[in-house]
N, C-alpha and C positions, 0 to 999 in steps of 0.2 A: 504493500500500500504506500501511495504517496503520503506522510500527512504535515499536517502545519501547523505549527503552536508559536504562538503568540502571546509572549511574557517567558521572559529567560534568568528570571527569580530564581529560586528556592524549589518549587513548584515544577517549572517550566524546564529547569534544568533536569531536572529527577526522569521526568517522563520521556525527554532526548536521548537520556543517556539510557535508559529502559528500554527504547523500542528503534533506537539508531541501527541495534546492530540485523535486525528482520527484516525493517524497513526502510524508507527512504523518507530523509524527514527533511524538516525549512524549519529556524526557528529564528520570530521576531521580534527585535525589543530597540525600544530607544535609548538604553545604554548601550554605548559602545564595544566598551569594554567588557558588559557581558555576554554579549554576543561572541566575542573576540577568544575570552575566555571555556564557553561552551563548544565555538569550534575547533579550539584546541584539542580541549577533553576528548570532545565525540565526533563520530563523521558525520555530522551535520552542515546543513548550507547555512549561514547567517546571513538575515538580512536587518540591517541598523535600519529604524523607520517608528510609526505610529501605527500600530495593526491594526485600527480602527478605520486607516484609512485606506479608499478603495486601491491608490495607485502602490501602496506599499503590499499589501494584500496580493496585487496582479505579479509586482515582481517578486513575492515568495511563492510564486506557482499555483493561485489558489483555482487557478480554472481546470487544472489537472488533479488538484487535493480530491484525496477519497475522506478526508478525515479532518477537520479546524478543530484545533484544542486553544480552548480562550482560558489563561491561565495566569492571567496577571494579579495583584495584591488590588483591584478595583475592580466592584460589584458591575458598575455601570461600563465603563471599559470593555471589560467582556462578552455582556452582553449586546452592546451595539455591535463590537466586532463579529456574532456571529451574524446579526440580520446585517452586515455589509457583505458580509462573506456570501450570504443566500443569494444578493443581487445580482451575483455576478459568476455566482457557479451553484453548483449540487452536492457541496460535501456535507458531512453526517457532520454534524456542530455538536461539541463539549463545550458547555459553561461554566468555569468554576464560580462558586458565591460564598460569601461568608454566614451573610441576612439568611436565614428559612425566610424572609415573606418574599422573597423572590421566589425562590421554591413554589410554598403554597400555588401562588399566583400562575406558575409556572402549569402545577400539576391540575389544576382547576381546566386548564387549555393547554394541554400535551402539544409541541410545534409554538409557542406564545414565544414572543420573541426570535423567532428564526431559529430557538436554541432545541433541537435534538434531544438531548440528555442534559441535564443539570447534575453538578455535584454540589452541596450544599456542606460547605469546610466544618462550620459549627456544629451542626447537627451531625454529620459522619465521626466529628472529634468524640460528638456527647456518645453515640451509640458504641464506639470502640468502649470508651471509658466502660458505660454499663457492661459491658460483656465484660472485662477484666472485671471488673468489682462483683459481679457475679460467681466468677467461678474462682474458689480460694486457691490464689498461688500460682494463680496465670501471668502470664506475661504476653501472652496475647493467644485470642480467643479467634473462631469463626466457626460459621453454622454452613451447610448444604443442605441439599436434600430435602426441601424447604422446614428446616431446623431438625429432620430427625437423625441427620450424622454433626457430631461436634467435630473439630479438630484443637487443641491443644497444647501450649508452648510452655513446660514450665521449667525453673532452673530447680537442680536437684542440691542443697544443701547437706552437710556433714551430717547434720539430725535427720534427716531422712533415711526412711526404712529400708529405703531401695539402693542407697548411696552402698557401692562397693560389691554390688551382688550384681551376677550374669545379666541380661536379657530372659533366660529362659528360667532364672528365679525370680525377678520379676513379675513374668507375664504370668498371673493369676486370676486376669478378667474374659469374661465369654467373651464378650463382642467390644474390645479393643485390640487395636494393634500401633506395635512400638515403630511408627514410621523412620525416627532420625533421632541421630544423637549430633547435636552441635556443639563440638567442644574447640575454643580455642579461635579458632578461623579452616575447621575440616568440619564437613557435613560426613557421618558416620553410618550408614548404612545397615543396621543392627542385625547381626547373627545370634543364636543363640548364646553362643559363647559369647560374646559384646558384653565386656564388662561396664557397668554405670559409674563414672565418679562423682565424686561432689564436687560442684562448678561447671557440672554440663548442663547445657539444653536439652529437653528431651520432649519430642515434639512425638503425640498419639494421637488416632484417631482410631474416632466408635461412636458407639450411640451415647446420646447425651447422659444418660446416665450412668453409662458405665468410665466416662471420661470424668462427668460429677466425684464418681467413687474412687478413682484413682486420686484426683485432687486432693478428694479429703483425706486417703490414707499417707500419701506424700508429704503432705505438712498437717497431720492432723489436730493441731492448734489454731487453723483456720478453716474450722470444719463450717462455718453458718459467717453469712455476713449478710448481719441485721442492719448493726449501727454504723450509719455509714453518715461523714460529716463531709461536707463538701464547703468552702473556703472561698469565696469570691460569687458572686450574683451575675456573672458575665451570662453571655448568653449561651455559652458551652454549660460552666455552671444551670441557668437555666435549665438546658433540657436534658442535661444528665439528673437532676432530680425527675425533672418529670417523667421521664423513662423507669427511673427505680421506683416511683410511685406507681406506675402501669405492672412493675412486677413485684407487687407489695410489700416493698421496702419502706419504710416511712423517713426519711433521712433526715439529718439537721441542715440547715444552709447558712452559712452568715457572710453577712453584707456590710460594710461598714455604712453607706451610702444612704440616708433617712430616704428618698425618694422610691429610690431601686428599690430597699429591703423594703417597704408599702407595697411599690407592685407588685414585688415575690410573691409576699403574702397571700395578696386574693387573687395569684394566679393559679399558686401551687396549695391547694387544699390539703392536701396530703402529706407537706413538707411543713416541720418548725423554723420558720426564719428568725434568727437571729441577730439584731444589730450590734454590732462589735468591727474592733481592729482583731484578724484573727493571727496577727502578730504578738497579740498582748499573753504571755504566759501564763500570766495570773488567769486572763481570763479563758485560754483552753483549760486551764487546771478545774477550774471552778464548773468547765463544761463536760467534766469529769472522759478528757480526751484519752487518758492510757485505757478504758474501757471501749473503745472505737473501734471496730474491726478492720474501718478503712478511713481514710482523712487524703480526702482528694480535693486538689488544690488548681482551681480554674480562674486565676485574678491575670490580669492582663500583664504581671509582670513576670518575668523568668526569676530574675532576683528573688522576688516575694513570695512564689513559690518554692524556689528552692530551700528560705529559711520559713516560710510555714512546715512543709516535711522534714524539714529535720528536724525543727523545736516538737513538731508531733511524735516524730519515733523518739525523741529524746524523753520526752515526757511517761512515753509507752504505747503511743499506738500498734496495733497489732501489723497494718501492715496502710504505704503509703502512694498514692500514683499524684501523680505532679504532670498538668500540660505543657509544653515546652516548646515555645515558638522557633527558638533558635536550636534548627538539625545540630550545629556543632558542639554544643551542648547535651544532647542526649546523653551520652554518654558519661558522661564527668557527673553528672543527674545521680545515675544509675553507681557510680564508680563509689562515690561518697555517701550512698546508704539510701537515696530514696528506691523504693522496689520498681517502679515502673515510670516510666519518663513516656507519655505520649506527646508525640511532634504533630501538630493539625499537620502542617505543609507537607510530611510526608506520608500523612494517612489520605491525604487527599490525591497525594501522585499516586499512590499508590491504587485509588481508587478507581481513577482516569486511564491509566496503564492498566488496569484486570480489564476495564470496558472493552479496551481497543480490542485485547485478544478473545473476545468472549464469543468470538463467529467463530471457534472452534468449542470452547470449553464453556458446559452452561454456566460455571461459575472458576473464577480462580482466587487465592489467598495466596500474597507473595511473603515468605519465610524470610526475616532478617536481611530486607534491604536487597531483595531480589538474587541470595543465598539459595534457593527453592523457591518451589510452587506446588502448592497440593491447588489439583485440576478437581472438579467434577466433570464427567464424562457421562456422557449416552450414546451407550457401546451400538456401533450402525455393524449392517453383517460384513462391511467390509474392513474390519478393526482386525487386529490381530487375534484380539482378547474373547473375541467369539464365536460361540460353541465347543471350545477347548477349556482343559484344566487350565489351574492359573499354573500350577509346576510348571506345563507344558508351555502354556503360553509367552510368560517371562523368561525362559530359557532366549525368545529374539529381541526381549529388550535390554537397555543399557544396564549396570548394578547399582546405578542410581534412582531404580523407580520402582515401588514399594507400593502394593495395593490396597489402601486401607480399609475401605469399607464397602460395600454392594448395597444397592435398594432396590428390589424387585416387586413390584405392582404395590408399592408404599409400604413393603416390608423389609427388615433391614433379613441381609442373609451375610452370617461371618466368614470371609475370606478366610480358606484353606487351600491346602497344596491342592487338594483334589477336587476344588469347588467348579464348575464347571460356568462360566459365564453367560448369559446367554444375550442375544441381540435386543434391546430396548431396557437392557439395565442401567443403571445410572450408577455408574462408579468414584470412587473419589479414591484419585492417586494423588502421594507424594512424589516429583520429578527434583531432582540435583540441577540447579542451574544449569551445569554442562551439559545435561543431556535431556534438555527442551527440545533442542531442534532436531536430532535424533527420533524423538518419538511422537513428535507432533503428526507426521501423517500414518505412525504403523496404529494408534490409539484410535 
């Protein structure tokens, strides 16, 4: 595919350098230097301009584009840029947004705005958070199989039961399987012999419940997570309570802001808002925060969150996720004790990047910054993987791709050597970075 993206941020860069090496990309921005910068990195065409506008638009190829990714840090921006883009060709339009009320408005009239698909940053930020704070000890969560397969990222600590023991002592669940171990910067491919350390990633997938049960027996000091306080009234904040209210969770929220913390209020029935600095010590002590099973921290600043979770875990919270605008920060987040560091900018490339590739896969979830990809599949009779055992059948794929789980007429069926696949199941693979392009067309 040709495609075109327009905003070479944070964002705009993530997605170039994700589908550069498949495709043939154009990516436009009015800084120079990051244009300059990005076509260093990647093999991309750079074009310096205003991608709003039509004639900057014409020279990144937009009359051959199969694909416009409007991806800039402005709501408005992007969306004009896809209705200029419609005027003048027929590509499929991405719009990133940060507002849900462009969303809303959007999804009221599918096509509104010339925009194709919408990704909506705040709202994808809130929904990631919910799914970690749901499932104790995640580090990153996703659903298929319209939610009856999980898959599951967690790190395995010294205190864990499983830390130092096989794969094949271990696996003690019907219907999971140990897709990956990431340890280090090696994606591990688990044998039985695969011994587990503590300090790995250990990514599974199963049915929701049986993924639920591993959670809690892995860290079984976060077996329930009721109390959950979320720090900042932003609009991630927002809809990350209202999400845990829809899965009846009753949360606290506090807002320092007398205006905000009144809207909260009679927005979120469900939610106790709180007016405070939730910097103030005295006042998490007194909000008795070491009994918190999670203290998630959505204020507009990186700094502010960072020392909201620490003065949390400092105090006792059971376990902590912090939003984190700034990618080059995740990390150093994560390094100095907060448990989960989510990046809007890169949950949202990430987002934008599954869509493109979804004309093969009905769904995909990219592993550790596009490390893996566990695929959902609807196995067609020209697949490898059909009417054959899996033994038989992964004998022609690469040792990178690991079959986790099967759903046959909305029943889950547990992958074994001897399971026979058959044509209109929906499967959901683990794939190794390296060997996507490999098995893209034998799947």
């Amino acid at each position: 595919m040709y495609i075109v993206i327009v905003g070479a941020g944070e964002v705009g860069s993530n997605i170039a350098k994700s589908l550069a090496e498949n495709h043939e990309v154009a990516v436009v921005d009015i800084d120079p230097d990051c244009v300059e910068a990005l076509m260093y990195d990647a093999d991309v065409l750079g074009i310096e301009g205003d991608g709003a506008e039509l004639d900057t638009l014409s020279e990144a190829g937009i009359e051959k584009a199969d694909v416009l990714i409007a991806s800039t840090d402005d709501d408005e921006t992007n969306i004009v840029t896809c209705g200029t883009a419609v005027t003048a060709a027929d590509p499929f339009t991405i719009s990133r947004v940060r507002s849900a009320k462009f969303l809303r408005t959007w999804e009221n009239s599918k096509g509104a705005f010339g925009v194709d698909h919408m990704v909506a940053t705040n709202l994808l930020t809130a929904e990631n958070l919910a799914r970690v704070i749901g499932l104790p000890g995640a580090r990153d969560v996703e659903t298929f199989v319209d939610g009856k397969v999980q898959m599951g990222e967690f790190e395995v600590l010294e205190s864990s039961p499983i830390a130092n023991l096989t794969v094949a002592e271990a696996d003690r669940y019907e219907s999971l399987t140990f897709a990956a171990v990431l340890r280090d910067e090696e994606v591990i491919i688990p044998r039985g012999e695969t011994v587990i350390k503590a300090g790995d990633d250990i990514v599974v997938i199963g049915s929701r419940e049986s993924v639920h049960l591993f959670a809690t027996e892995i860290a079984p000091e976060t077996e329930t997570t009721q109390n959950v306080l979320i720090v900042g009234g932003s609009d991630v904040g927002y809809h990350t309570a209202r999400l845990l209210q829809d899965r009846g969770i009753k949360p606290r929220l506090v807002e320092q802001d007398h205006e905000r913390a009144r809207e909260l209020a009679e927005d979120l029935q469900g939610t106790t808002v709180l007016e405070s600095d939730a910097t103030d010590s005295e006042f998490l002590e007194r909000e008795h925060v070491a009994d918190a099973d999670a203290v998630v921290a959505t204020l507009d600043s990186d700094e502010k969150n960072l020392l909201v979770t620490l003065l949390a875990k400092r105090l006792g919270a059971e376990r902590t996720v912090a939003v984190v605008n700034s990618g080059e920060y995740v990390d150093l987040f994560e390094a100095v004790g907060v448990d989960v560091a989510v990046n809007p900018r890169e949950t949202t490339a990430e987002e934008i990047t599954r869509f493109t590739r979804e004309y093969d896969a009905t769904k995909v979830a990219i592993i550790e910054s596009d490390r893996a990809e566990v695929l959902e599949i609807e196995v067609s009779s020209e697949s490898i993987l059909a009417g054959r055992p899996i033994r038989e059948s992964v004998q022609e794929l690469p040792t990178g791709v690991v079959i986790g789980a099967i759903s046959r007429g909305g029943e889950l069926v547990i992958p074994r050597g001897d399971t026979v696949i058959e044509t209109g199941d929906h499967v959901v693979v683990f794939v190794e970075a390296a060997c996507l392009e490999a098995v893209n067309d034998k799947l």
